[in-house]
C-alpha positions, 0 to 999 in steps of 0.5 A: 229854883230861883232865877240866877238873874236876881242876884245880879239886883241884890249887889247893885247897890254897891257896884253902883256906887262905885261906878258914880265915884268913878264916873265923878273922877272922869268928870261926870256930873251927877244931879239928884232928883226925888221925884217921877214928876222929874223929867230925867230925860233933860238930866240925860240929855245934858250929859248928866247922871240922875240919880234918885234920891227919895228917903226910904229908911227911918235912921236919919229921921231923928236928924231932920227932927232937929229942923223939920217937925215930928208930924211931917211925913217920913219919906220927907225926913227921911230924905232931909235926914239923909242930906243934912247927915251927909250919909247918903252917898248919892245925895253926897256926889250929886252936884244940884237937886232938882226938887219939885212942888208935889207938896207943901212940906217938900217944898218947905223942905227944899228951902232948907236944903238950899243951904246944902246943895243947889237946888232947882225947884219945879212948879208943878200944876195941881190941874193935869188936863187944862192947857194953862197947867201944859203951858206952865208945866212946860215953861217949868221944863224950859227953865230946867234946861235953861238951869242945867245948861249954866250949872254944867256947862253944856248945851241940850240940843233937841238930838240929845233930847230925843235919844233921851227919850229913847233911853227912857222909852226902853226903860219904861218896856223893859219894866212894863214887860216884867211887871206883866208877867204876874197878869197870869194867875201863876205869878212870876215875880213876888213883890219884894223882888219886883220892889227890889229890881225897880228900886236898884235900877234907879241908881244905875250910872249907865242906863242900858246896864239897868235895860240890860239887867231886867231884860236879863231877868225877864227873859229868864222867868220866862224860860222859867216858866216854861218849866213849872217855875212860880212864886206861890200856887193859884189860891194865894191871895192877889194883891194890889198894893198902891199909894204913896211911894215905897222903897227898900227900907220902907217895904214893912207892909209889902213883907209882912203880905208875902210872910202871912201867905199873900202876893203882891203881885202890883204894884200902882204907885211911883216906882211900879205902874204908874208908868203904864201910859208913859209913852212918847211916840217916836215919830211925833216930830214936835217940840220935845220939851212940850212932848216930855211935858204932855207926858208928866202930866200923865203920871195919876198922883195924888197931888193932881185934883180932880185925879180920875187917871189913877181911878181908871188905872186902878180898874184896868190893873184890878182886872188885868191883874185878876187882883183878890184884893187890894192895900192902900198905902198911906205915909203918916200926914200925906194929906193928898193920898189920905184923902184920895182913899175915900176914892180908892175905896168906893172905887174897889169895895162898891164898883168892883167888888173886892177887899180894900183895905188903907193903911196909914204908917211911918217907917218905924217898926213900932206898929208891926205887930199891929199890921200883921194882925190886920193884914192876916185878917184882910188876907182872910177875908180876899181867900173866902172870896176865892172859895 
């Protein structure tokens, strides 16, 4: 038994990219973003698809390795690789980039991107919770309005701004509401799925299609559920994976959890619960650039300092989650996150009391064997534990 709803998932890729070379055709126009700290409702408002863009894949590395060093982080590579070999069939109809200054080696990468594409670059603060880092993040958003105006032609009302952000809002539900469903001790979803969903909807030209889709998915696992449906019995080890962002592609520590008889049942990072309390209110009648500002800030990355949001979001989902352990993800020369494990770890070993255990890698496969190894031991460790 195996919910019909997540074929639908598995095919989105190509469909999607059709859809883009027939909304081009009838005059779209199509900006790339690689990062959450983006605020798509602004893409949205002008008219525009925003596509994701953030490189999960290790075969265009070797390109970028020709401008870019070996010792960088491969989501970096991987994301330039794809740009300067044209493979990339998003990045190809994408008509401006808007990057950001999440950190140095993609700031300098968006330097050399200049050369391919338009690219708009935001000036993101490092200080979340002081009103200097609003007032800049929010002159930051006008000056994307401002560029997305001139580029596409058109004007952002603040109508279109908040139906925008209605858009995003149902969005932000609809994920949150099948990320939830794994809170019980029999989970609904495994990990390489949940990564699958949220990853394929991030290419989506029309947006209530991907609403539509995990709504679809969600309603049948709990139809499901109703008639003895999980994804493994109540002793697999629960797990929280978090860190930096992964993608299909990238998803070699997610697998081999789930091949050695572990869940992941959450995920904390870009494309899974950080999310969380990114909620505007409906009825808030201010200005909706400053309220897409306030918002953003919320997002408990790593490159924010001090980054308590992502402690408190980590203790909140260890409990919610009834998590036996949890991985911290590392890319290689992510500083940011890197260092933030020292955190992570005190917070999971000595205040909540639970396995931790980090793992630093790239994309290739070379350490594969290794990781099994490591991840069998850890997954060990969380089922004596349980016992």
């Amino acid at each position: 038994m195996r919910p019909n709803a997540l074929e639908a998932f598995n095919e989105l890729r190509d469909q999607n990219i059709l859809n883009l070379k027939g909304a081009k055709a009838a005059g779209k126009k199509v900006v790339g973003i690689y990062c959450s700290y983006c605020p798509k409702e602004l893409v949205l408002a002008a008219g525009a698809v925003p596509v994701s863009l953030c490189g999960t894949r290790e075969e265009p590395i070797a390109a970028a390795e020709k401008h870019l060093p070996r010792n960088l982080c491969p989501l970096i590579k991987s994301s330039y690789g794809f740009a300067v070999t044209d493979t990339c069939p998003y990045f190809h109809f994408s008509d401006m980039i808007v990057g950001e200054t999440t950190c140095d080696g993609k700031k300098k990468m968006f330097e050399l991107m200049q050369d391919i594409k338009p690219v708009h670059v935001m000036h993101l603060p490092q200080v979340a919770d002081r009103e200097a880092s609003l007032k800049l993040w929010h002159s930051e958003l006008v000056r994307l309005q401002d560029e997305l105006e001139e580029r596409l032609g058109i004007k952002i009302t603040d109508q279109d701004l908040r139906e925008a952000i209605h858009i995003s809002s149902e969005q932000r539900r609809a994920r949150m509401e099948l990320f939830n469903l794994n809170q019980g001790r029999a989970a609904l979803i495994s990990g390489t799925e949940m990564l699958t969903v949220s990853w394929q909807v991030g290419f989506c030209v029309d947006q209530q299609e991907g609403i539509d889709l995990i709504d679809g998915l969600t309603a049948e696992l709990r139809e499901l559920a109703g008639m003895g449906y999980r994804v493994s019995d109540e002793s697999s080890p629960r797990i929280l994976l978090t860190g930096t962002p992964v993608g299909l592609g990238s998803e070699k520590v997610i697998t081999l959890v789930e091949e050695l008889g572990g869940l992941v049942v959450a995920m904390q990072n870009c494309g899974g619960y950080n999310i969380a309390d990114l909620e505007i209110d409906a009825s808030d009648t201010r200005d909706p650039l400053l309220l897409l500002a306030e918002n953003y800030l919320k997002i408990p990355c790593s490159v924010m300092s001090p980054n308590q949001r992502r402690l408190k979001l980590l203790e909140r989902m260890i409990k919610e989650f009834q998590i036996d352990g949890v991985i911290d993800l590392t890319w290689q020369a992510c500083h940011t996150f890197n260092v933030e494990s020292f955190l992570v770890a005190d917070l999971v070993k000595n205040r909540m009391g639970i396995p931790f255990l980090q793992i630093e890698t790239d994309y290739s496969s070379s350490d594969k064997e290794n990781l099994r190894v490591r991840i069998e031991a850890f997954l060990e460790i969380t089922s004596d534990n349980n016992r």
